[in-house]
PyMOL CGO cylinders between C-alpha atoms (Angstrom):
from pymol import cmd
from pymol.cgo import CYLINDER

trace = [
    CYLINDER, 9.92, -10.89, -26.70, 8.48, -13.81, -27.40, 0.3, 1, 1, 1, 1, 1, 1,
    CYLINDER, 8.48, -13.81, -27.40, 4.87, -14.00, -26.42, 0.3, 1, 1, 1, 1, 1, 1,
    CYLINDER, 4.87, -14.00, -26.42, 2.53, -17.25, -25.03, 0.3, 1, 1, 1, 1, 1, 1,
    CYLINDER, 2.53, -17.25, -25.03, -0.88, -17.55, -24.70, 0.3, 1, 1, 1, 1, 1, 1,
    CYLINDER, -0.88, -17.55, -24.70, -2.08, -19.94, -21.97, 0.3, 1, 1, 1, 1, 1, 1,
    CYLINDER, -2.08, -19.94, -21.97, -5.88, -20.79, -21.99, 0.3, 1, 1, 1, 1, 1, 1,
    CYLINDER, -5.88, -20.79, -21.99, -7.76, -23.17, -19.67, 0.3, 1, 1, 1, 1, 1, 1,
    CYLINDER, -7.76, -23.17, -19.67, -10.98, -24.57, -19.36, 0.3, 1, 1, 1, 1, 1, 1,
    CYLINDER, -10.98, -24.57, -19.36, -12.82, -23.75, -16.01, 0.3, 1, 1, 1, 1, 1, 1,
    CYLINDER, -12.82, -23.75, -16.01, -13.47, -26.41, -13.57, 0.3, 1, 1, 1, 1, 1, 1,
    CYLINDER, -13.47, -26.41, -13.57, -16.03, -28.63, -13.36, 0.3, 1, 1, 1, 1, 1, 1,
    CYLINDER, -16.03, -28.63, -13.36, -19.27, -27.02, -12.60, 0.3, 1, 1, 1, 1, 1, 1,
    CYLINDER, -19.27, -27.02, -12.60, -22.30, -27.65, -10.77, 0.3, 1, 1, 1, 1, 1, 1,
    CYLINDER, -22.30, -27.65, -10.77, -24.48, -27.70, -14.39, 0.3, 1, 1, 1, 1, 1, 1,
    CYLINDER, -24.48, -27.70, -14.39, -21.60, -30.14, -16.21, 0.3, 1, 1, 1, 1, 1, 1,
    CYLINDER, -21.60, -30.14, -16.21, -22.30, -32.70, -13.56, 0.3, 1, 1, 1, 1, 1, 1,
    CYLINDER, -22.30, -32.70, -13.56, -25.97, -32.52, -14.43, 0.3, 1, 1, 1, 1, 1, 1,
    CYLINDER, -25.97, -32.52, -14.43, -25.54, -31.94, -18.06, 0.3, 1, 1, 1, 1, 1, 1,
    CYLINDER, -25.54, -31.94, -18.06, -27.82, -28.86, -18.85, 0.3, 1, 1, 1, 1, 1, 1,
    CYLINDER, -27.82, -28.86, -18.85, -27.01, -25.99, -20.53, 0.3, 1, 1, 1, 1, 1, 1,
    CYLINDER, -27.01, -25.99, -20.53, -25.80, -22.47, -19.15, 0.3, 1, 1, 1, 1, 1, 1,
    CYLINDER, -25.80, -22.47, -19.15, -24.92, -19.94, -21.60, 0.3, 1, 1, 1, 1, 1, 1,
    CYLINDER, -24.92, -19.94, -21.60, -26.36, -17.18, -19.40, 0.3, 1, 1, 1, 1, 1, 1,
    CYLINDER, -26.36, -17.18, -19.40, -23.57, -15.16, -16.73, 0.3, 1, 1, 1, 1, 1, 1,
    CYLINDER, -23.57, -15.16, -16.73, -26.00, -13.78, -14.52, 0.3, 1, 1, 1, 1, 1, 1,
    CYLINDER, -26.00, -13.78, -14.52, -27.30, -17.64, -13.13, 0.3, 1, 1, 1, 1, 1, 1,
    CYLINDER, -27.30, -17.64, -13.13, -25.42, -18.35, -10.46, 0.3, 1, 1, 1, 1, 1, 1,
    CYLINDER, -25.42, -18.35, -10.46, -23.56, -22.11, -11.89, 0.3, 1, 1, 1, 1, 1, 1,
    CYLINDER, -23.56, -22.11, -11.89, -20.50, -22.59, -9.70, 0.3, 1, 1, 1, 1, 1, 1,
    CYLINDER, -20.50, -22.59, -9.70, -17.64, -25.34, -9.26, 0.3, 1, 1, 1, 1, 1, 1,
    CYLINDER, -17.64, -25.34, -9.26, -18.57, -28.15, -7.71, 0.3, 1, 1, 1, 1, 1, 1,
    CYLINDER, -18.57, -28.15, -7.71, -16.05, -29.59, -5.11, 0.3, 1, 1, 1, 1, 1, 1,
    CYLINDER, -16.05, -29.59, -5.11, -14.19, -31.67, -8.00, 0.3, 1, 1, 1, 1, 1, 1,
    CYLINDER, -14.19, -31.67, -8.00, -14.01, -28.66, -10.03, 0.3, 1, 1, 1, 1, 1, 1,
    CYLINDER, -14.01, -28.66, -10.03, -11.99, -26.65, -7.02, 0.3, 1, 1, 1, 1, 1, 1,
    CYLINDER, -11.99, -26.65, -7.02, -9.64, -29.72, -7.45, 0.3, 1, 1, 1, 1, 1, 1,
    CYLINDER, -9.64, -29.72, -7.45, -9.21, -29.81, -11.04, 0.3, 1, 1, 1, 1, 1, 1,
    CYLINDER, -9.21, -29.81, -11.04, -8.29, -26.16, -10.84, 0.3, 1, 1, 1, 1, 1, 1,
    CYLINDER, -8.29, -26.16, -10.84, -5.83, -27.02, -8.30, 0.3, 1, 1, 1, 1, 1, 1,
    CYLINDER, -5.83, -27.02, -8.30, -4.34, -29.80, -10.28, 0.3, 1, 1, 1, 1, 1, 1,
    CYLINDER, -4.34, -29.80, -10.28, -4.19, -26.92, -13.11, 0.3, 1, 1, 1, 1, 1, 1,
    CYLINDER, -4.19, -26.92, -13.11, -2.47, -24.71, -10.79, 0.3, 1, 1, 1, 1, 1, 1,
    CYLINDER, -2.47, -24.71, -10.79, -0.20, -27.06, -10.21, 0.3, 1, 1, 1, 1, 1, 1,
    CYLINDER, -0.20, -27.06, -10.21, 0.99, -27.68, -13.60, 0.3, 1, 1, 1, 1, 1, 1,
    CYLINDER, 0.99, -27.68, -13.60, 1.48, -23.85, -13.65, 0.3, 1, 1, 1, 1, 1, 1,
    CYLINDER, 1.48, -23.85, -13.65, 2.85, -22.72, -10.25, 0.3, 1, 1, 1, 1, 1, 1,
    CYLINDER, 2.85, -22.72, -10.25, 5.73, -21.66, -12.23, 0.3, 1, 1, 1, 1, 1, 1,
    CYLINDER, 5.73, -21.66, -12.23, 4.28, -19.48, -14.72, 0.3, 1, 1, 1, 1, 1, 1,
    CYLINDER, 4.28, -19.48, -14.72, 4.55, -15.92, -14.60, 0.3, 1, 1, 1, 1, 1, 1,
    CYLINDER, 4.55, -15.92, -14.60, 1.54, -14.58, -16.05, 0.3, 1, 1, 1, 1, 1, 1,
    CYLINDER, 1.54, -14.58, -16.05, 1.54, -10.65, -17.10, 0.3, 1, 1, 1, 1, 1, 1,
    CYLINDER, 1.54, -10.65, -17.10, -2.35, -10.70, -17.57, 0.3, 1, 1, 1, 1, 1, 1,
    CYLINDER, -2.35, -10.70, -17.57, -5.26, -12.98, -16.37, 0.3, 1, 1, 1, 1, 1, 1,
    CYLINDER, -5.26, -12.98, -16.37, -8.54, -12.86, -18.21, 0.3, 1, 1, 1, 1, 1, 1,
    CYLINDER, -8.54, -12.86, -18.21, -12.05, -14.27, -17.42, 0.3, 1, 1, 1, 1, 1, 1,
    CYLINDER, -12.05, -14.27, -17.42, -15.08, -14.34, -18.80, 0.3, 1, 1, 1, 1, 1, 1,
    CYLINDER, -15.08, -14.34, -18.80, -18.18, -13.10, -17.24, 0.3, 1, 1, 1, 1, 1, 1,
    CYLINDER, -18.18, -13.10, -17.24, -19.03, -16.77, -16.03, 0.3, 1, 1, 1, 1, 1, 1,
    CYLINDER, -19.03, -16.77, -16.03, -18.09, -16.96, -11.96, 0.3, 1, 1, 1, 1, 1, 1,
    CYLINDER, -18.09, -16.96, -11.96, -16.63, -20.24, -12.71, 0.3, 1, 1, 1, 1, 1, 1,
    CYLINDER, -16.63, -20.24, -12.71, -14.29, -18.53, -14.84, 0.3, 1, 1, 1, 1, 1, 1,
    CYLINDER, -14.29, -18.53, -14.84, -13.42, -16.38, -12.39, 0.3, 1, 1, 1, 1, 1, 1,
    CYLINDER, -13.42, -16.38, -12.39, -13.59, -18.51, -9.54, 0.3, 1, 1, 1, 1, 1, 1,
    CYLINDER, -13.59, -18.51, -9.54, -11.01, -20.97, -11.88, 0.3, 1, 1, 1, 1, 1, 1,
    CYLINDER, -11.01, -20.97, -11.88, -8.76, -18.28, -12.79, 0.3, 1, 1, 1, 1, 1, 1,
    CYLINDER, -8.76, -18.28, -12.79, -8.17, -17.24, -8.61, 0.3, 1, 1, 1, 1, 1, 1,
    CYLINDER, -8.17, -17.24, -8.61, -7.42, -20.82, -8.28, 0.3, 1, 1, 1, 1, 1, 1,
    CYLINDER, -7.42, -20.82, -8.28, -4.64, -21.21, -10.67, 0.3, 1, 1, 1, 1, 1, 1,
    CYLINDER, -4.64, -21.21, -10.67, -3.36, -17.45, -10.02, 0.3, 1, 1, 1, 1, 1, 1,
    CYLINDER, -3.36, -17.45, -10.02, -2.90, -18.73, -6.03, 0.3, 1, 1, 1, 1, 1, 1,
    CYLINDER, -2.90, -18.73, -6.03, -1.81, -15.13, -4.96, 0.3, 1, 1, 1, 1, 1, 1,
    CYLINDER, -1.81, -15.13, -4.96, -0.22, -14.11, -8.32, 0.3, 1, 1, 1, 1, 1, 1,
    CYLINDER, -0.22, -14.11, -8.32, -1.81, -10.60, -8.97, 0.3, 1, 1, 1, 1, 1, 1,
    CYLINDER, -1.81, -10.60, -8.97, -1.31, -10.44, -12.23, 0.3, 1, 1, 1, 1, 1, 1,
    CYLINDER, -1.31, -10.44, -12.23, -3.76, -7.01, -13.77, 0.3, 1, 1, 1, 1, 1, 1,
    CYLINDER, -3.76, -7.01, -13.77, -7.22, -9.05, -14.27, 0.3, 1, 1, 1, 1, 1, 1,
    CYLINDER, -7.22, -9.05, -14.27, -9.73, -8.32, -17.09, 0.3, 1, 1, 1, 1, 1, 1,
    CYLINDER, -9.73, -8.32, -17.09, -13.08, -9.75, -17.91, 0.3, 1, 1, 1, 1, 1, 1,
    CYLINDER, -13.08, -9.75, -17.91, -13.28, -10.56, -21.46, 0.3, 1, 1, 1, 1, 1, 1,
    CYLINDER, -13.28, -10.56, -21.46, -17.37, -11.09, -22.40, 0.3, 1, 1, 1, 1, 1, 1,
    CYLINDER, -17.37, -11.09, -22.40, -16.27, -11.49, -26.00, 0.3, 1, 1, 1, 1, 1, 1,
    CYLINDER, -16.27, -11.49, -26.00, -15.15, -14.92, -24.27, 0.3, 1, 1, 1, 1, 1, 1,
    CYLINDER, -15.15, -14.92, -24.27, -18.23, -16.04, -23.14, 0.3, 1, 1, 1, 1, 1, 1,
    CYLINDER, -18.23, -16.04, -23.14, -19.96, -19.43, -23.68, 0.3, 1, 1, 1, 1, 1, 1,
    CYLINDER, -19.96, -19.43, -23.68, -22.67, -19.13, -26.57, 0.3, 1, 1, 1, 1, 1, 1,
    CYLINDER, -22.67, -19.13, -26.57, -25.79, -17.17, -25.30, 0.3, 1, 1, 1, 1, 1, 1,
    CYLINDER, -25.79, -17.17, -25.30, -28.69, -20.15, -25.55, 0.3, 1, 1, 1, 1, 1, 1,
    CYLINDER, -28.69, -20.15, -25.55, -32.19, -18.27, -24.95, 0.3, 1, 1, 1, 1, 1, 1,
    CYLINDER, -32.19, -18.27, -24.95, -34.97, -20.58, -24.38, 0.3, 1, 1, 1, 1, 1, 1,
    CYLINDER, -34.97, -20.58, -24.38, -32.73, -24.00, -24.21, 0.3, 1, 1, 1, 1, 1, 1,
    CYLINDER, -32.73, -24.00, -24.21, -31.08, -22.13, -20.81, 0.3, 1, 1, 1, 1, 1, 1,
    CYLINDER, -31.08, -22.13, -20.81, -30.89, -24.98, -18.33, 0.3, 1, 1, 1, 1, 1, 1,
    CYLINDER, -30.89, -24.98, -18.33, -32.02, -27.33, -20.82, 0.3, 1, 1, 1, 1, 1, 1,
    CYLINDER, -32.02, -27.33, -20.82, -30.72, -30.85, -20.95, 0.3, 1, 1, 1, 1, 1, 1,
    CYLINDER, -30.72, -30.85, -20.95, -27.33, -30.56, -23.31, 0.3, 1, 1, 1, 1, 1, 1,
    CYLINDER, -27.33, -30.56, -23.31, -28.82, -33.24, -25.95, 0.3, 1, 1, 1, 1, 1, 1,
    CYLINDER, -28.82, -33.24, -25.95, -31.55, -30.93, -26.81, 0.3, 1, 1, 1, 1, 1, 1,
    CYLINDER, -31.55, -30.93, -26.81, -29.78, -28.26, -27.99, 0.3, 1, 1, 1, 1, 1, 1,
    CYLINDER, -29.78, -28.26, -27.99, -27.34, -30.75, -30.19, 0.3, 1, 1, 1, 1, 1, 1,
    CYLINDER, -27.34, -30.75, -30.19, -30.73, -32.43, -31.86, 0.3, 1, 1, 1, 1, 1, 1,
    CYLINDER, -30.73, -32.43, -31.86, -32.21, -28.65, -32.68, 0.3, 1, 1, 1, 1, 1, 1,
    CYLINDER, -32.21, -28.65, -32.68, -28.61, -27.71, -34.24, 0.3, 1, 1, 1, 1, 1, 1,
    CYLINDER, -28.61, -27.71, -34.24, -29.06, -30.90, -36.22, 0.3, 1, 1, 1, 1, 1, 1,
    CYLINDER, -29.06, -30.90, -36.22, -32.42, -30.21, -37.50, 0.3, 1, 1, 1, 1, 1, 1,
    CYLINDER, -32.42, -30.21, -37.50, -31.62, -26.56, -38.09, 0.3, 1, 1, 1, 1, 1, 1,
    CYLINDER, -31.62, -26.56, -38.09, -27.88, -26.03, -38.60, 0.3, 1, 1, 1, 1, 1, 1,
    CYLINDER, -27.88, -26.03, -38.60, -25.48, -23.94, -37.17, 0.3, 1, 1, 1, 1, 1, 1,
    CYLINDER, -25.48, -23.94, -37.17, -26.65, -20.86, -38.33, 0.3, 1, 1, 1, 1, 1, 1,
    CYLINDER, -26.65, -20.86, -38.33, -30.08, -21.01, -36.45, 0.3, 1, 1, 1, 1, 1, 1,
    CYLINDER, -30.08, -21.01, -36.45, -29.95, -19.50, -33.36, 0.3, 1, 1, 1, 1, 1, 1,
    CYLINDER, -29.95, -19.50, -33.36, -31.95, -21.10, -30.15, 0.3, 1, 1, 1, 1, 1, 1,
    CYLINDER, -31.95, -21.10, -30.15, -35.27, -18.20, -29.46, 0.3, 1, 1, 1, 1, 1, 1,
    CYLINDER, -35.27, -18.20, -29.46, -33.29, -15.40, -27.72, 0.3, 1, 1, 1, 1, 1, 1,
    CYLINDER, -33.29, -15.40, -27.72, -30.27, -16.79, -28.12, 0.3, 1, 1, 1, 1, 1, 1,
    CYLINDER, -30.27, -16.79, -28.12, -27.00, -16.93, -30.58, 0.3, 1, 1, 1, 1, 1, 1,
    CYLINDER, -27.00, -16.93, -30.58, -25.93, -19.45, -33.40, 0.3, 1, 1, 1, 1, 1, 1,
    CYLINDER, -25.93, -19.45, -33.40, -22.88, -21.57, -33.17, 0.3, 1, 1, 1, 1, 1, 1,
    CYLINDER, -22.88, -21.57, -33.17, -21.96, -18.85, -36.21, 0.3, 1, 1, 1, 1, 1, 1,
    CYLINDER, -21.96, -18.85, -36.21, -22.55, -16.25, -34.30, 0.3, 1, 1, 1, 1, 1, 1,
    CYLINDER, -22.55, -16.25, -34.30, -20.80, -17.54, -31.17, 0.3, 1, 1, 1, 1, 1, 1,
    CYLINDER, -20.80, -17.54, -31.17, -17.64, -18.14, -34.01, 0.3, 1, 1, 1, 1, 1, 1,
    CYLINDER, -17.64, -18.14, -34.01, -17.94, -14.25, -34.81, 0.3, 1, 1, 1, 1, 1, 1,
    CYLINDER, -17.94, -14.25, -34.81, -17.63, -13.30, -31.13, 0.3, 1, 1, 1, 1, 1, 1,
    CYLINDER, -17.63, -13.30, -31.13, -14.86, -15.38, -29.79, 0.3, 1, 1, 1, 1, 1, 1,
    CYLINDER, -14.86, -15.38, -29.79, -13.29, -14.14, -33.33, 0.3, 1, 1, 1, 1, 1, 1,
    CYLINDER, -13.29, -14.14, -33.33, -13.40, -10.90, -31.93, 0.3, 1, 1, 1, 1, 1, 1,
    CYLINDER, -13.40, -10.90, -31.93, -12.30, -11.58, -28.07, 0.3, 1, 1, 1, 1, 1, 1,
    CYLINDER, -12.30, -11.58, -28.07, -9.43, -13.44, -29.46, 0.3, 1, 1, 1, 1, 1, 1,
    CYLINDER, -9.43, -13.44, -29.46, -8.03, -10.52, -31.82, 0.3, 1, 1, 1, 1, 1, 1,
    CYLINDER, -8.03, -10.52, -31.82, -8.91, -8.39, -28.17, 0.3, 1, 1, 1, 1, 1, 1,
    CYLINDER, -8.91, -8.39, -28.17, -6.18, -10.34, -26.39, 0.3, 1, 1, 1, 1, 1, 1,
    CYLINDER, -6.18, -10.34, -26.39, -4.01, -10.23, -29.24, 0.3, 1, 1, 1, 1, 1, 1,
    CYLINDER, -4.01, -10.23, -29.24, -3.95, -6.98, -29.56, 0.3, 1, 1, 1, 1, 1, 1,
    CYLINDER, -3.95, -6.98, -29.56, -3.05, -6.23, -25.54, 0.3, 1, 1, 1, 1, 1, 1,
    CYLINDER, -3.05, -6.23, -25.54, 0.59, -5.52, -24.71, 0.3, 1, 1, 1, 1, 1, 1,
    CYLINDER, 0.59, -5.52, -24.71, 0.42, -9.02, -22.08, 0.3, 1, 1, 1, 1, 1, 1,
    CYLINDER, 0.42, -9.02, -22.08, 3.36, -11.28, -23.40, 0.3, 1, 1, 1, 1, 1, 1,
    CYLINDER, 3.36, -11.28, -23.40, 1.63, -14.25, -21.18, 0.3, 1, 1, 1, 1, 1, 1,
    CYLINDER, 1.63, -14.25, -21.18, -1.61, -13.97, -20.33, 0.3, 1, 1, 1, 1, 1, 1,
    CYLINDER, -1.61, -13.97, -20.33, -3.54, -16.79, -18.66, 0.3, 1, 1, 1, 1, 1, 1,
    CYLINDER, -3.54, -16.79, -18.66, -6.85, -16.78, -20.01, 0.3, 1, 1, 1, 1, 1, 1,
    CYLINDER, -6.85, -16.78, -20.01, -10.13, -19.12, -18.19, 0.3, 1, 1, 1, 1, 1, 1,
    CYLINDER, -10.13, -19.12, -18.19, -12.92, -19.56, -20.72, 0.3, 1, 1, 1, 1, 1, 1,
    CYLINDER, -12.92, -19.56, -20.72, -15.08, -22.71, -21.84, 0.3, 1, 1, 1, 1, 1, 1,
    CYLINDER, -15.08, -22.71, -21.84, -14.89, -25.50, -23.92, 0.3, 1, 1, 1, 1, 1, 1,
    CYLINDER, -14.89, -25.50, -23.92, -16.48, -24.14, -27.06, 0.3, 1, 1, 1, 1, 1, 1,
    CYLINDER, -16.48, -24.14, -27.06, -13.96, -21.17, -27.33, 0.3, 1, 1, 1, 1, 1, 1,
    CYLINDER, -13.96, -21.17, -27.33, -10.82, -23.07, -26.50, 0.3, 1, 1, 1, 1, 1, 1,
    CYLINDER, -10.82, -23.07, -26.50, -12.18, -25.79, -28.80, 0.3, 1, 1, 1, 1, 1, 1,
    CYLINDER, -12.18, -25.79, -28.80, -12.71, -23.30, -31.92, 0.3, 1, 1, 1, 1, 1, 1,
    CYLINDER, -12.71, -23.30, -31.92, -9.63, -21.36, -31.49, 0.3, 1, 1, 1, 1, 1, 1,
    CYLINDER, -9.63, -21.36, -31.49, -8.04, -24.90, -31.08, 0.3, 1, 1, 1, 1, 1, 1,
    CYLINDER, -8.04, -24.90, -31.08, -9.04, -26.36, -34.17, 0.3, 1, 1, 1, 1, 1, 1,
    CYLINDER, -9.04, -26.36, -34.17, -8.59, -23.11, -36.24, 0.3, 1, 1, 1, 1, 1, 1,
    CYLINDER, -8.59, -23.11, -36.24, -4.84, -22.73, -35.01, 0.3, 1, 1, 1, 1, 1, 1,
    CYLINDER, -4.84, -22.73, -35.01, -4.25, -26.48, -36.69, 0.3, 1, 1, 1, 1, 1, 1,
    CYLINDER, -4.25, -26.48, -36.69, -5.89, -25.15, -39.69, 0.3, 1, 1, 1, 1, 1, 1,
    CYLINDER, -5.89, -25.15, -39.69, -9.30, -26.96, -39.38, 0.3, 1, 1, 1, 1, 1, 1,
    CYLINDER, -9.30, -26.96, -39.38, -12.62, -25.84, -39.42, 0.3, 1, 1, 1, 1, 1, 1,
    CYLINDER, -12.62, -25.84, -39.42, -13.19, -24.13, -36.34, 0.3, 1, 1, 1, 1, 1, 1,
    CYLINDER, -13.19, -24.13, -36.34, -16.80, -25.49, -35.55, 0.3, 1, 1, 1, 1, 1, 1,
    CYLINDER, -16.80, -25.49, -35.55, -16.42, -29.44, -36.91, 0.3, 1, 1, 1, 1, 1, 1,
    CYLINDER, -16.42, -29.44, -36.91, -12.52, -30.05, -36.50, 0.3, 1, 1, 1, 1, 1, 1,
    CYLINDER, -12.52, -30.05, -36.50, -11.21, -32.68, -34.52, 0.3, 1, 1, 1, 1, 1, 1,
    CYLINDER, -11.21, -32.68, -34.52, -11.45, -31.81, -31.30, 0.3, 1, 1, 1, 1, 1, 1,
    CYLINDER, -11.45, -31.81, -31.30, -14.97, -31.79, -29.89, 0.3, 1, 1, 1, 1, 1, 1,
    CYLINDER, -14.97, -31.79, -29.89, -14.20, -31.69, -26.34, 0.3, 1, 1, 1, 1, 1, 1,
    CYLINDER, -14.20, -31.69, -26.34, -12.26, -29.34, -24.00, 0.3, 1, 1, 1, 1, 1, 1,
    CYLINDER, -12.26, -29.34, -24.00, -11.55, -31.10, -20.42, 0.3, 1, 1, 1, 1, 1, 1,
    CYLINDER, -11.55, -31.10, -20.42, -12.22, -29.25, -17.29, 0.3, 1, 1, 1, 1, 1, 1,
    CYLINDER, -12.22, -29.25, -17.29, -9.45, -27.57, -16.14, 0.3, 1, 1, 1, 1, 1, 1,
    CYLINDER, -9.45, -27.57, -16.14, -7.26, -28.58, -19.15, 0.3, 1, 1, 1, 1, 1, 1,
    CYLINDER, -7.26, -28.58, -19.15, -4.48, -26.01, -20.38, 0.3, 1, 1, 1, 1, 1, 1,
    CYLINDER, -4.48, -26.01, -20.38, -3.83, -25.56, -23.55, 0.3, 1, 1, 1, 1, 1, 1,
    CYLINDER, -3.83, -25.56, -23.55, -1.14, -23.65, -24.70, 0.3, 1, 1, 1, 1, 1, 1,
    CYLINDER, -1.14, -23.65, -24.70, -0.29, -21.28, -28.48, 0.3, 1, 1, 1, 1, 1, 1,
    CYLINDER, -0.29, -21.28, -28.48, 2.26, -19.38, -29.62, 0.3, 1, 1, 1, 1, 1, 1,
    CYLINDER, 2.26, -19.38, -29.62, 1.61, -15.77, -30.89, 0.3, 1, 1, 1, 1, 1, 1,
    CYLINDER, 1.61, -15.77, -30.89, 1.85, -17.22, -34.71, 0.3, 1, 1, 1, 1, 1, 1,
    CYLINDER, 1.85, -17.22, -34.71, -0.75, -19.57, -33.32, 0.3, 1, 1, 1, 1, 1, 1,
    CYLINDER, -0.75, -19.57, -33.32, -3.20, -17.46, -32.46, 0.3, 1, 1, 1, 1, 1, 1,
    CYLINDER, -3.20, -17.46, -32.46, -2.83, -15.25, -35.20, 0.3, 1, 1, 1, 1, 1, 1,
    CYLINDER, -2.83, -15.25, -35.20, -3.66, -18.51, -37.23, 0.3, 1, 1, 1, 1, 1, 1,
    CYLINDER, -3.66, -18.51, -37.23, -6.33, -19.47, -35.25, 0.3, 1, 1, 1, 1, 1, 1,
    CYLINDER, -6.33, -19.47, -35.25, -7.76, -16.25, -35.67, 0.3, 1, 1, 1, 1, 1, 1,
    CYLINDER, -7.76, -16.25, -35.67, -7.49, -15.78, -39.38, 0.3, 1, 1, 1, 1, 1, 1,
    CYLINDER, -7.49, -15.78, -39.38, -9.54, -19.54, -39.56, 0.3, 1, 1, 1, 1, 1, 1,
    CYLINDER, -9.54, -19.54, -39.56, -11.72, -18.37, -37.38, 0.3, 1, 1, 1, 1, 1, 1,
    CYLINDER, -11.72, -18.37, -37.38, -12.72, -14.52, -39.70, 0.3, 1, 1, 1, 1, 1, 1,
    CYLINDER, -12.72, -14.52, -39.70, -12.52, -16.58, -43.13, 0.3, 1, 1, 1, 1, 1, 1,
    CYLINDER, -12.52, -16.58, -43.13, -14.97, -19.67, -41.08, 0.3, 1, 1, 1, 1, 1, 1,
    CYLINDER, -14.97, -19.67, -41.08, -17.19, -16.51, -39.62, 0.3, 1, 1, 1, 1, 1, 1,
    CYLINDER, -17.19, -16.51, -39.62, -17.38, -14.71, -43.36, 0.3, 1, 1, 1, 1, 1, 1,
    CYLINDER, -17.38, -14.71, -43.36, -18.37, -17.85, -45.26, 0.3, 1, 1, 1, 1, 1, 1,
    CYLINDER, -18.37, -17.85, -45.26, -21.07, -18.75, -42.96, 0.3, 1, 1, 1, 1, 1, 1,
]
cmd.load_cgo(trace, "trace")
């Protein structure tokens, strides 16, 4: 059988409209009213998929995204953490640009204070993605965030997972891979991890 990964970005959330930071689960950042109706436009470009699997991370707008889309479907649901945005430390609710000028001064392998590198972010969503490879789902529908569509994204087209072309992951936006795909994406994304 031939097997399709669909991914999507969550909806718009209360935090994206004010540009700060959350790479934190556990604070409550939710969709804001637009971001219930980008998931329904997202739902409708999907109503008829038949999805085998649906996956979240432990974000509730990925959740609250995914329940959207589904629209009754009760597909077996998992919560992927592997998934999860990059864990920022101090620069939590912190204005977006500030974290971008401290990964300029400091590069990609600095971590914020109690908090991951881009790097070690890569290493993660390496590891989530080989996860869902490796479940028995021949369609999942996976909700996650920009920066782990975006790597996996880049890495499938055989650039470099952190500076490739795309640099931005629209709310709500589906993107779609093949299982040879992902298995690209995911080799990119070990060699781009190892080398550091």
């Amino acid at each position: 059988m031939r097997r399709a990964f669909t991914l999507v970005r969550h909806g718009m959330s209360s935090y994206n409209v004010e540009g700060i930071l959350n790479g934190d689960p556990s604070v409550p950042v939710y969709l804001t009213d637009e971001g219930r109706a980008q998931s329904g436009r997202a739902r409708d470009v999907l109503t008829h998929e038949v999805f085998d699997l649906g996956v979240h991370t432990e974000f509730p707008r990925t959740r609250e995204t995914l329940m959207i889309v589904l629209d009754g479907r009760v597909p077996p649901i998992e919560v992927f953490p592997e998934l999860n945005d990059q864990s920022l430390g101090d620069m939590e609710g912190r204005p977006m640009g500030e974290y971008r000028e401290f990964r300029a001064k400091y590069g990609i392998g600095a971590p914020p204070p109690g908090g991951e590198s881009r790097l070690d972010a890569l290493a993660r969503l390496t590891r989530g993605y080989e996860r869902l490879l490796a479940t028995d789902a021949a369609h999942p529908l996976v909700v996650t965030h920009d920066l782990t569509i975006r790597c996996l994204a880049n890495a499938a087209q055989g650039e470099d997972p952190i500076t490739g072309a795309i640099r931005h992951v629209p709310n709500a936006s589906v993107t779609r891979l093949s299982e040879p795909e992902l298995r690209a994406g995911i080799a990119v994304m070990k060699e781009r991890s190892a080398r550091g």
